[in-house]
C-alpha positions as a Markdown table, in Angstrom:
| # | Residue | x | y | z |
|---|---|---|---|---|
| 1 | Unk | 199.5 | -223.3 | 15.7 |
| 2 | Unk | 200.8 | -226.2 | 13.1 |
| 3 | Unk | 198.0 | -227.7 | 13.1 |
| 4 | Unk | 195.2 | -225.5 | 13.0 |
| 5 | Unk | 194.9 | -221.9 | 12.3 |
| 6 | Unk | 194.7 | -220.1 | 15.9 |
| 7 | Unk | 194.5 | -216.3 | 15.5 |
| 8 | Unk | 191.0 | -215.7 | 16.6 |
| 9 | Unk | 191.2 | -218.3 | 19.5 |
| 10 | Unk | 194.1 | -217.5 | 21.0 |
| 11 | Unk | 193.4 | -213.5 | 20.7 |
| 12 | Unk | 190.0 | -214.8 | 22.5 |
| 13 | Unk | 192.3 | -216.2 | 24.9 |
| 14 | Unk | 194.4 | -213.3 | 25.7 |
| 15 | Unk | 191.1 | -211.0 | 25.8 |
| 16 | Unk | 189.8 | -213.2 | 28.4 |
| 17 | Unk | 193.3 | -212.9 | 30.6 |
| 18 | Unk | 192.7 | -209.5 | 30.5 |
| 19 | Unk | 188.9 | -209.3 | 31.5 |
| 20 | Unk | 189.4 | -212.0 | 34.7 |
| 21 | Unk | 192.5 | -210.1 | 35.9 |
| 22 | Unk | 192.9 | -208.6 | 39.6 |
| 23 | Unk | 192.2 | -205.2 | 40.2 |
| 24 | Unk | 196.0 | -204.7 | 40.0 |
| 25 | Unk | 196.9 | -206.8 | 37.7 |
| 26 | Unk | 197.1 | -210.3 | 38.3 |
| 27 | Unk | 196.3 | -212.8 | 35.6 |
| 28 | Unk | 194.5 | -215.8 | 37.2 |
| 29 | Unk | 193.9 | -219.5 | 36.4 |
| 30 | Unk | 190.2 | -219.4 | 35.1 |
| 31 | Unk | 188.1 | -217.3 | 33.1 |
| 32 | Unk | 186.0 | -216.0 | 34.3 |
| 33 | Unk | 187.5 | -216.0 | 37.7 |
| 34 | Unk | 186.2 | -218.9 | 40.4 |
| 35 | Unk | 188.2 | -217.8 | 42.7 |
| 36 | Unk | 191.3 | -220.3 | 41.9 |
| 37 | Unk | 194.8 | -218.7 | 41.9 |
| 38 | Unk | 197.2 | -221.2 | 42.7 |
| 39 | Unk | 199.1 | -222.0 | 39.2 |
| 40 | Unk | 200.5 | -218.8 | 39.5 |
| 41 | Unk | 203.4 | -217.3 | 37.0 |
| 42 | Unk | 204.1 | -220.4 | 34.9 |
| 43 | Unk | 200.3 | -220.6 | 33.8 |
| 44 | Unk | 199.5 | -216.6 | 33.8 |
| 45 | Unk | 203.0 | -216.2 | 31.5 |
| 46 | Unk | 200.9 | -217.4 | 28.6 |
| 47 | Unk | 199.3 | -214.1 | 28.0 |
| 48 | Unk | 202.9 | -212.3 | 27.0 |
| 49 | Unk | 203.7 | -215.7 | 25.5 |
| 50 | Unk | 201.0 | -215.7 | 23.3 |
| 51 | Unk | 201.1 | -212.4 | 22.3 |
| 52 | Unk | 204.6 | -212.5 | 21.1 |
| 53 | Unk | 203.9 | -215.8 | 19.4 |
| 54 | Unk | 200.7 | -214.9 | 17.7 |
| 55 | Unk | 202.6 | -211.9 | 16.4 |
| 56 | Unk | 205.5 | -214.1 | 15.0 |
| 57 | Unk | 202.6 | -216.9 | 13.3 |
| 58 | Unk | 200.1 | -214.5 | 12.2 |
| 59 | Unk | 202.2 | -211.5 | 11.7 |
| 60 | Unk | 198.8 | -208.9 | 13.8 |
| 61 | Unk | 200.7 | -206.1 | 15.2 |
| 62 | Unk | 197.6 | -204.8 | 16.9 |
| 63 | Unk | 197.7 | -207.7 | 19.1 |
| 64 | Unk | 200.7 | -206.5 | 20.6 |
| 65 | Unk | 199.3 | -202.9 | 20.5 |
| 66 | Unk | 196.3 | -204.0 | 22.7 |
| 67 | Unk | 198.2 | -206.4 | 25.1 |
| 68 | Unk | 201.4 | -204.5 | 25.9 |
| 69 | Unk | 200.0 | -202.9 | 29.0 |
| 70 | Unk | 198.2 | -205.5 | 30.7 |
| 71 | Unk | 201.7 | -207.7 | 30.5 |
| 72 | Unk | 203.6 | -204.7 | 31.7 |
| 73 | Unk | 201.7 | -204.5 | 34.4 |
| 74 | Unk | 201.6 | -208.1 | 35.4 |
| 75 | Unk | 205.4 | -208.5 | 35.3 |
| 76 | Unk | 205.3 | -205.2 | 37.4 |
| 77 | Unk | 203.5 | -206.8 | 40.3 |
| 78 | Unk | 205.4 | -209.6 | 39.8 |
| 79 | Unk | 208.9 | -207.6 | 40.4 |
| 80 | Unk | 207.2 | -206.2 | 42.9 |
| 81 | Unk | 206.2 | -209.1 | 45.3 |
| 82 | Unk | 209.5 | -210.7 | 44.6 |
| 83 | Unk | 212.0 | -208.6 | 45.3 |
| 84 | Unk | 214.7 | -211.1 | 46.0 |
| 85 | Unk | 214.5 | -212.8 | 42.1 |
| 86 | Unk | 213.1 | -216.0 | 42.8 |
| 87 | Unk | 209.6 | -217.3 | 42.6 |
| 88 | Unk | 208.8 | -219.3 | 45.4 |
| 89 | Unk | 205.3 | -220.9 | 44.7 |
| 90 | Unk | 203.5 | -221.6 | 42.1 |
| 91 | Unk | 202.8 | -224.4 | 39.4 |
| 92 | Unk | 205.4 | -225.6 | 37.4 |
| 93 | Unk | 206.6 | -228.4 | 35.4 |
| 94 | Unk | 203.0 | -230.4 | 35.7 |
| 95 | Unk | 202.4 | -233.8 | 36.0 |
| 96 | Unk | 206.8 | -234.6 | 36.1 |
| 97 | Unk | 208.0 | -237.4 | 37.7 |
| 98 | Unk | 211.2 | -236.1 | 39.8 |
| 99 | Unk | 209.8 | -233.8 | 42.3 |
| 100 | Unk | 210.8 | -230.8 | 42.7 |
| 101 | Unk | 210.4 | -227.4 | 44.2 |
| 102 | Unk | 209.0 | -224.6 | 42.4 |
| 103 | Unk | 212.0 | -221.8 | 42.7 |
| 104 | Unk | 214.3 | -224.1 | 40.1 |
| 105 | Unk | 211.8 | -224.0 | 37.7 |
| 106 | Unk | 209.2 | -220.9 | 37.7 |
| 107 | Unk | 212.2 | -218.4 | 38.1 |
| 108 | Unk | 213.5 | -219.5 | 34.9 |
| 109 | Unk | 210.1 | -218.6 | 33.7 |
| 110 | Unk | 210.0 | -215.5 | 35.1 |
| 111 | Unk | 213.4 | -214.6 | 33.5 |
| 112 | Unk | 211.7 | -215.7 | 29.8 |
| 113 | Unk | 208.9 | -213.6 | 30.7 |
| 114 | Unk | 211.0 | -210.4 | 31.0 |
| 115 | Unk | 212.8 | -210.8 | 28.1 |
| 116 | Unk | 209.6 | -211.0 | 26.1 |
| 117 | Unk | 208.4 | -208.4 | 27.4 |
| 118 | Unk | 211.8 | -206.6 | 26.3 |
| 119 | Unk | 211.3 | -207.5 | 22.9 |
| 120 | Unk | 207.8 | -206.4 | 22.9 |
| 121 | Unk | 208.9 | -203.5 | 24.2 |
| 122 | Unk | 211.6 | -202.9 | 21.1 |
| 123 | Unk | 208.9 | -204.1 | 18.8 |
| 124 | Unk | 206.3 | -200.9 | 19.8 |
| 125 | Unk | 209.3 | -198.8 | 19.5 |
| 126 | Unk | 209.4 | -197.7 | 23.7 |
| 127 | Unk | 213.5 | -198.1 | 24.0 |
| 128 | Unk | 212.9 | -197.5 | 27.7 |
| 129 | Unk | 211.0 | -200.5 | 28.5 |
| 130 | Unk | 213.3 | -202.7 | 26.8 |
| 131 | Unk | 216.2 | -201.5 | 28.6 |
| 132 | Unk | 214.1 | -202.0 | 32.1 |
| 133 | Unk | 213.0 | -205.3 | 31.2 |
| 134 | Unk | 216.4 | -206.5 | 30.5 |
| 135 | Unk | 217.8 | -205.3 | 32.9 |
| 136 | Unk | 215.2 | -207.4 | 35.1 |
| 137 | Unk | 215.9 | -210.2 | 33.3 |
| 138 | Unk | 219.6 | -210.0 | 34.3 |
| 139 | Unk | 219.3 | -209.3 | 37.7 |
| 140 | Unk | 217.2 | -212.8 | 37.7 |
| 141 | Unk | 219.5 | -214.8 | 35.8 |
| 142 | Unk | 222.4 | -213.5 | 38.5 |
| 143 | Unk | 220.1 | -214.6 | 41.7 |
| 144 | Unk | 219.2 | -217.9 | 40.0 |
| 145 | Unk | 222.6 | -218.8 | 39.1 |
| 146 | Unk | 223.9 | -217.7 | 42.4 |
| 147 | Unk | 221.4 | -220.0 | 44.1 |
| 148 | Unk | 221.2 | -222.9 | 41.9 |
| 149 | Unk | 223.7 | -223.5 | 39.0 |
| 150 | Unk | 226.9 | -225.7 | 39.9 |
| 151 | Unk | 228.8 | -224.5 | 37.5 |
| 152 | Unk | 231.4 | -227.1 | 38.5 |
| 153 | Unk | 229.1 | -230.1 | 38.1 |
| 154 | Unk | 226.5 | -229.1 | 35.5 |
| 155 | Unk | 223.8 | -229.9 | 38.0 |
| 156 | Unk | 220.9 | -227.0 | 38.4 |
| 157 | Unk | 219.2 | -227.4 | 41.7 |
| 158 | Unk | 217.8 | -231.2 | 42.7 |
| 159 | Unk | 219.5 | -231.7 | 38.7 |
| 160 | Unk | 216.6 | -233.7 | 37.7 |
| 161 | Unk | 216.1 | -233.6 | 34.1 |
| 162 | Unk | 213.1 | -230.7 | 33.9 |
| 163 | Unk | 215.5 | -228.5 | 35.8 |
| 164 | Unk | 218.4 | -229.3 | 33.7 |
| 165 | Unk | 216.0 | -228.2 | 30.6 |
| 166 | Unk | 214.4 | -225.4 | 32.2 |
| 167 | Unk | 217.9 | -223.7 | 32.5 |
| 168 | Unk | 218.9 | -224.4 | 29.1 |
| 169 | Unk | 215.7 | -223.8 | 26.9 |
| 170 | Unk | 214.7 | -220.4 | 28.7 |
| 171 | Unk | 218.7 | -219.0 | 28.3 |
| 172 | Unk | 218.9 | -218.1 | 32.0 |
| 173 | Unk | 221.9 | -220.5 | 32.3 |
| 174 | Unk | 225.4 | -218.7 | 31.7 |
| 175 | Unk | 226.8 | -219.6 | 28.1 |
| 176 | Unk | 229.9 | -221.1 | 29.8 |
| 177 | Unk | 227.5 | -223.0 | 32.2 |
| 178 | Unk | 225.3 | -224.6 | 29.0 |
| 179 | Unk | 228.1 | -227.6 | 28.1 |
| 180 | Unk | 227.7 | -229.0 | 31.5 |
| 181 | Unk | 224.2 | -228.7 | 32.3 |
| 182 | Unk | 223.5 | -230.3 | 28.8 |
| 183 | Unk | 225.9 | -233.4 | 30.0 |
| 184 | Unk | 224.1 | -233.7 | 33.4 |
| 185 | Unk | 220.6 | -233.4 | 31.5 |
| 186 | Unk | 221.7 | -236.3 | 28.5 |
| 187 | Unk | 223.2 | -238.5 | 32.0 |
| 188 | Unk | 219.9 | -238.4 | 33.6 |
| 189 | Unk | 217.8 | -239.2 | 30.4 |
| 190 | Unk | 219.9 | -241.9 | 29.9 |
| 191 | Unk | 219.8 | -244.0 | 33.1 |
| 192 | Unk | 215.5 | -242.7 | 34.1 |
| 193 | Unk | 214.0 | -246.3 | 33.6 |
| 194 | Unk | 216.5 | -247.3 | 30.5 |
| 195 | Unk | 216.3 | -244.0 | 28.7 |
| 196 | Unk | 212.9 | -241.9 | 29.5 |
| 197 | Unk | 212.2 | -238.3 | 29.8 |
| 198 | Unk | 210.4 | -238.2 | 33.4 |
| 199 | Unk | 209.7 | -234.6 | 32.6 |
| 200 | Unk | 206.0 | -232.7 | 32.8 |
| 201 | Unk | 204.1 | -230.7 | 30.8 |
| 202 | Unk | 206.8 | -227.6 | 30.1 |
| 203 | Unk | 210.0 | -229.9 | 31.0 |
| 204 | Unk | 209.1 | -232.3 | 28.0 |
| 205 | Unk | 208.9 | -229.7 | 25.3 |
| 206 | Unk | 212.3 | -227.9 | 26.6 |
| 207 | Unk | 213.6 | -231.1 | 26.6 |
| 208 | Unk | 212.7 | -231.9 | 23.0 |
| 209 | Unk | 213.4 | -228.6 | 21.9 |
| 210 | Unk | 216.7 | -228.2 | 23.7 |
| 211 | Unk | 218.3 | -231.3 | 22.4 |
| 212 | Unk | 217.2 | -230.9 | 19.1 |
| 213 | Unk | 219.1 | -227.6 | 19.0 |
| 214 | Unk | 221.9 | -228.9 | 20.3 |
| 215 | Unk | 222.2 | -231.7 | 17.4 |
| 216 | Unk | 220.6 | -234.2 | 19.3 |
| 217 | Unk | 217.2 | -235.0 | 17.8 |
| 218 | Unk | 218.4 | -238.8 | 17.0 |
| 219 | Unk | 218.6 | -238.8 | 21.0 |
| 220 | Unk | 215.1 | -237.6 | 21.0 |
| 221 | Unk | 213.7 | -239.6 | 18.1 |
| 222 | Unk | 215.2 | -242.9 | 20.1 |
| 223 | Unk | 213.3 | -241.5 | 23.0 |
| 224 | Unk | 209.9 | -240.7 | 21.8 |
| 225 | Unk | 210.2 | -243.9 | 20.1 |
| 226 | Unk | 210.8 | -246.1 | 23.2 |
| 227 | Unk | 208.2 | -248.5 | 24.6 |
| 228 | Unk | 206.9 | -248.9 | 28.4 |
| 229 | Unk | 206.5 | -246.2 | 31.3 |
| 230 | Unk | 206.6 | -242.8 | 30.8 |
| 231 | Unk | 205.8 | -242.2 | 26.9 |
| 232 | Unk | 204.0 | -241.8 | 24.0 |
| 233 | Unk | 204.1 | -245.7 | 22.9 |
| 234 | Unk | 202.6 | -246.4 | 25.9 |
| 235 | Unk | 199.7 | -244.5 | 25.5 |
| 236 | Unk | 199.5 | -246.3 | 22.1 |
| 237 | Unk | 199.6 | -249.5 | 23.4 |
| 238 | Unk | 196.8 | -248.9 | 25.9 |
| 239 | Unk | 194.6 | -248.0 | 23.4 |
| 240 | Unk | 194.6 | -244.2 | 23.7 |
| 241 | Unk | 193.1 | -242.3 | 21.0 |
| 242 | Unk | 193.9 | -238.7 | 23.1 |
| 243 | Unk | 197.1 | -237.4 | 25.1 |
| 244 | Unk | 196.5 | -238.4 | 28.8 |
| 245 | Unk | 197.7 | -235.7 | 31.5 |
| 246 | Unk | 199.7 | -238.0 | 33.0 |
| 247 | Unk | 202.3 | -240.5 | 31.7 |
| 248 | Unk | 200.8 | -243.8 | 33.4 |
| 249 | Unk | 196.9 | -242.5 | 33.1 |
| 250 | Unk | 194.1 | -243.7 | 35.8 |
| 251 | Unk | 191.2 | -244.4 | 37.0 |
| 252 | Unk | 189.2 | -240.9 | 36.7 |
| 253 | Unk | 191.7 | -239.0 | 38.6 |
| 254 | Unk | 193.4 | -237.5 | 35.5 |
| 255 | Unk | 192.1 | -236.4 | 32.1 |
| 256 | Unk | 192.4 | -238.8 | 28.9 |
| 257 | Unk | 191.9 | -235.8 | 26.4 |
| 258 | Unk | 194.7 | -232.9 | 27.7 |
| 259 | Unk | 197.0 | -231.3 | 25.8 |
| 260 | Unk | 199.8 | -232.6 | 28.1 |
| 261 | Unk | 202.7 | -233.7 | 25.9 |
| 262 | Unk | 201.2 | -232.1 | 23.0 |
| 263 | Unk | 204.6 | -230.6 | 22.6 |
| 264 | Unk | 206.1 | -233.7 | 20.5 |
| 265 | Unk | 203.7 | -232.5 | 17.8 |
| 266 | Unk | 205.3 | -229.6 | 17.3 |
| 267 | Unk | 209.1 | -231.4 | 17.5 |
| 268 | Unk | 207.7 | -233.5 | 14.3 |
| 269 | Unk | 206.6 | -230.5 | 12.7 |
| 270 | Unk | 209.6 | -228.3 | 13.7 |
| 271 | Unk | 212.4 | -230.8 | 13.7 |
| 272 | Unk | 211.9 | -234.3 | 11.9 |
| 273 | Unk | 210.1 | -232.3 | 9.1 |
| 274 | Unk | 212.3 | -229.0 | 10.0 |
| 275 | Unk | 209.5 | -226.1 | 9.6 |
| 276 | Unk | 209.9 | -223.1 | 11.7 |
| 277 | Unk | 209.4 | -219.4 | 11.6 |
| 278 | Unk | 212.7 | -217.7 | 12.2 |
| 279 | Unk | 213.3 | -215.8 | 15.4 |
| 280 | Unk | 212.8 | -212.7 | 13.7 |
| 281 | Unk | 209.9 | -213.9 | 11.4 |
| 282 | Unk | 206.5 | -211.9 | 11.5 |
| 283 | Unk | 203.2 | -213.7 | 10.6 |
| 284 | Unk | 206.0 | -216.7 | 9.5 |
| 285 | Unk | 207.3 | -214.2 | 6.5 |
| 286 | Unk | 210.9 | -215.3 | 7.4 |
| 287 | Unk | 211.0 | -219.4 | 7.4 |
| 288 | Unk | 213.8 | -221.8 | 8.6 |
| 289 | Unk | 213.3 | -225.6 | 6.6 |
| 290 | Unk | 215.7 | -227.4 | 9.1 |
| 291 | Unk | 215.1 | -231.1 | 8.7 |
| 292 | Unk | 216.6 | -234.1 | 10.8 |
| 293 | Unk | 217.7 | -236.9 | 8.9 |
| 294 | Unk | 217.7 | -239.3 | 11.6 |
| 295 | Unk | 217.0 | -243.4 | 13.0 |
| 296 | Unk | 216.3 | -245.6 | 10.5 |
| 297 | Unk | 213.2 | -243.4 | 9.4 |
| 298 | Unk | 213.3 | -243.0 | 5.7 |
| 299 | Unk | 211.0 | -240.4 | 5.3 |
| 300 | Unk | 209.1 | -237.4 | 6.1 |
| 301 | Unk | 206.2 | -235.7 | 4.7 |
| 302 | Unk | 205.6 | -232.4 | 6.8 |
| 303 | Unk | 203.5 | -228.9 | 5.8 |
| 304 | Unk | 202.0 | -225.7 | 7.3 |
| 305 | Unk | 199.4 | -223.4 | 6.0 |
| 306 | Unk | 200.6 | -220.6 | 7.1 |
| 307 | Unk | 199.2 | -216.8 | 6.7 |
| 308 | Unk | 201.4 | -216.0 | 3.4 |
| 309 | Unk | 200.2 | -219.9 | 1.8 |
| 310 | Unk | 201.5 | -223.7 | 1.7 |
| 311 | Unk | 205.0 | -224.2 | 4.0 |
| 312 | Unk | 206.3 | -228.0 | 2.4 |
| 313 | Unk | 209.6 | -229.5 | 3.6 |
| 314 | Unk | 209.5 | -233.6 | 2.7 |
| 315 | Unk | 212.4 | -235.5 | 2.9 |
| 316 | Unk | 213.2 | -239.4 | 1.5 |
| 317 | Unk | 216.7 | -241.7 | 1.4 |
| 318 | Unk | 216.2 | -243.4 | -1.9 |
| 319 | Unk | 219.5 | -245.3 | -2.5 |
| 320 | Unk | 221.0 | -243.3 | 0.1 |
| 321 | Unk | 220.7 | -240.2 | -1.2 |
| 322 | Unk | 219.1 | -237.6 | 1.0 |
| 323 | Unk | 216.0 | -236.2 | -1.6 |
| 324 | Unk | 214.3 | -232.6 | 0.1 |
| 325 | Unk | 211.5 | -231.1 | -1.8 |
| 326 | Unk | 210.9 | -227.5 | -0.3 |
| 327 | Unk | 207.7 | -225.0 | -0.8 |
| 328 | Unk | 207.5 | -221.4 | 0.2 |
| 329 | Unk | 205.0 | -219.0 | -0.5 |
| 330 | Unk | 205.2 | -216.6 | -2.9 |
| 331 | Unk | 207.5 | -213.7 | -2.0 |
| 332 | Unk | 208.5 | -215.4 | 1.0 |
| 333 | Unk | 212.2 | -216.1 | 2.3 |
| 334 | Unk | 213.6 | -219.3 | 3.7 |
| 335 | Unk | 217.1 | -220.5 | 5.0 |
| 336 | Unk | 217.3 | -224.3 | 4.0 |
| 337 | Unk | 219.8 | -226.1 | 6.0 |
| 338 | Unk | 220.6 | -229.5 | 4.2 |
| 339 | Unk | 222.2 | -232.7 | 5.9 |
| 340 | Unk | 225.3 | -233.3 | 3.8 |
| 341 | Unk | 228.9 | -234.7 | 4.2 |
| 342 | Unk | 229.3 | -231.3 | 2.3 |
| 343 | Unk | 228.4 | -228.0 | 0.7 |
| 344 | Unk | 229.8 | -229.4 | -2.4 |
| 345 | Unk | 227.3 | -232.4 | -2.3 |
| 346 | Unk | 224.4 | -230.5 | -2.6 |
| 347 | Unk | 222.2 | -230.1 | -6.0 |
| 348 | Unk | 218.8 | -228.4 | -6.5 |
| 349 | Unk | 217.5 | -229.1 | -10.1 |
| 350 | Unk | 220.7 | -231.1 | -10.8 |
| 351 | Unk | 223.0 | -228.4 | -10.7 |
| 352 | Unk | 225.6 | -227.7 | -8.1 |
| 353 | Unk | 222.9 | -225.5 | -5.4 |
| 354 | Unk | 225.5 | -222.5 | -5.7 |
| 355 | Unk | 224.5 | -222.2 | -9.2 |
| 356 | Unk | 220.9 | -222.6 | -9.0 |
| 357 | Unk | 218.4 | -220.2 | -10.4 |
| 358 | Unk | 216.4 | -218.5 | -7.1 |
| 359 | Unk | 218.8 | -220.2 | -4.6 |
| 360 | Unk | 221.3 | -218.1 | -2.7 |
């Protein structure tokens, strides 16, 4: 959604959830159906996914209009076979390279999931949904961390580093749990082959995106930076021109054009150049410019065409002095957050930024 503009495809893509469904509800892997269900909730959570997310890129209410139901009742059945909280099978963090079992990661998944459907809920005005669906989504929380936060320790289940992210990116962890779940995630980063993420598919993004958050993106530039087995450079340096599926490739067993580990795209977009829609942001109305200054990278050049026009954040060190040259559309709002030693050292046009025309 960066990159390209999505609406139409992706609303394709929710249609076509909808039509393949089981009779009572059950989003599948294919469309149409061939009979394959094994992904399970980690793959069939991209319908509510997407709607929320086309709503907050594209701004289409009727999206979540049309949609609504069908996630309703797919989060219904899914309450329904698990009584107990915690998803047992399924797909989850694809293609990793610390194995683990399903529960620590797709129950974090299904606690996301009912939490967007809560907002979803708020959003179409039905207060009563909301409150059910959070109330799910705390009565999962409590089971997971029950059965596999060591509040003690930090570690969350086998404490690899996907489960470590899982539980910090999705929220299910406790606030007083985050601290050290965060130290046992940055431990195992930093001794997996001399400092590599050995996460899949979903791990690597909540990775990226969690230590980002967490003020860590020089951690994640040094990462994504880093030659050999598992990373992007090594793709590079065996000649790919496409994203593999997985981390070392093959010999026909795994794709060469996938959108596994896609995700970093989105970290350059959203954190080196620092372009985001807020969390409350409809069709990207509301924008966050929130650029890392970090490495020994002198500059950025980052934009986004989004709905409302032209999203620019570029940054430079000339002389070291931090240069940022923002554009928002017309009519549009942004909260700029500026790498500084402080308030005080920031201009726009010259002039203390306090006292700059159009900036509050």
């Amino acid at each position: 959604m960066m990159n390209f503009d999505m609406a139409a495809f992706y609303e394709k893509t929710l249609t076509d959830f909808v039509d393949s469904a089981t009779p009572e509800g059950r989003f599948l892997d294919t469309a149409p159906s061939t009979g394959i269900d094994y992904c399970g909730l980690a793959w069939a959570m991209a319908h509510p996914y997407l709607v929320e997310t086309l709503y907050r890129y594209y701004g289409d209410r009727r999206v979540v209009e049309q949609h609504y139901a069908a996630a309703a009742r797919w989060l219904e059945g899914v309450a329904k076979a698990n009584p107990g909280h915690i998803i047992e099978a399924g797909l989850n963090d694809h293609e990793g390279l610390e194995e683990a079992k399903p529960a620590v990661m797709v129950t974090p998944l299904y606690y996301d999931s009912a939490r967007r459907q809560a907002r979803l809920a708020r959003l179409l005005g039905k207060s009563e949904d909301a409150k059910r669906w959070d109330g799910l989504a705390e009565e999962i929380a409590a089971a997971y961390r029950k059965q596999f936060v060591d509040a003690a320790s930090g570690k969350v289940g086998p404490g690899t580093q996907a489960s470590q992210a899982f539980a910090l990116h999705t929220g299910v962890a406790a606030e007083n749990e985050r601290e050290a779940i965060l130290a046992v995630l940055l431990d195992k980063i930093k001794n997996y082959k001399g400092g590599h993420f050995s996460t899949g598919i979903l791990g690597t993004r909540f990775a990226l995106e969690t230590l980002s958050r967490e003020g860590l993106a020089d951690l994640v530039l040094q990462t994504v930076e880093r030659p050999g087995v598992p990373g992007w450079r090594y793709m590079l340096d065996n000649d790919a021109t496409t994203l593999w599926e997985h981390w070392e490739g093959s010999d026909n067993t795994f794709s060469h054009n996938h959108p596994m580990f896609g995700s970093v795209s989105q970290w350059f977009h959203q954190w080196l150049g620092g372009i985001q829609p807020a969390t409350d942001a409809v069709g990207f109305d509301r924008i966050v410019i929130r650029p890392q200054v970090v490495g020994d990278l002198s500059w950025v050049k980052c934009s986004h065409h989004s709905i409302h026009g032209l999203i620019r954040s570029d940054w430079r060190i000339v002389d070291g002095v931090l240069e940022l040259d923002v554009t928002i559309p017309a009519n549009r709002t942004a909260e700029v957050y500026v790498p500084a030693g402080s308030a005080e050292a920031v201009k726009e046009g010259g002039r203390p930024a306090a006292q700059a025309d159009g900036v509050k």
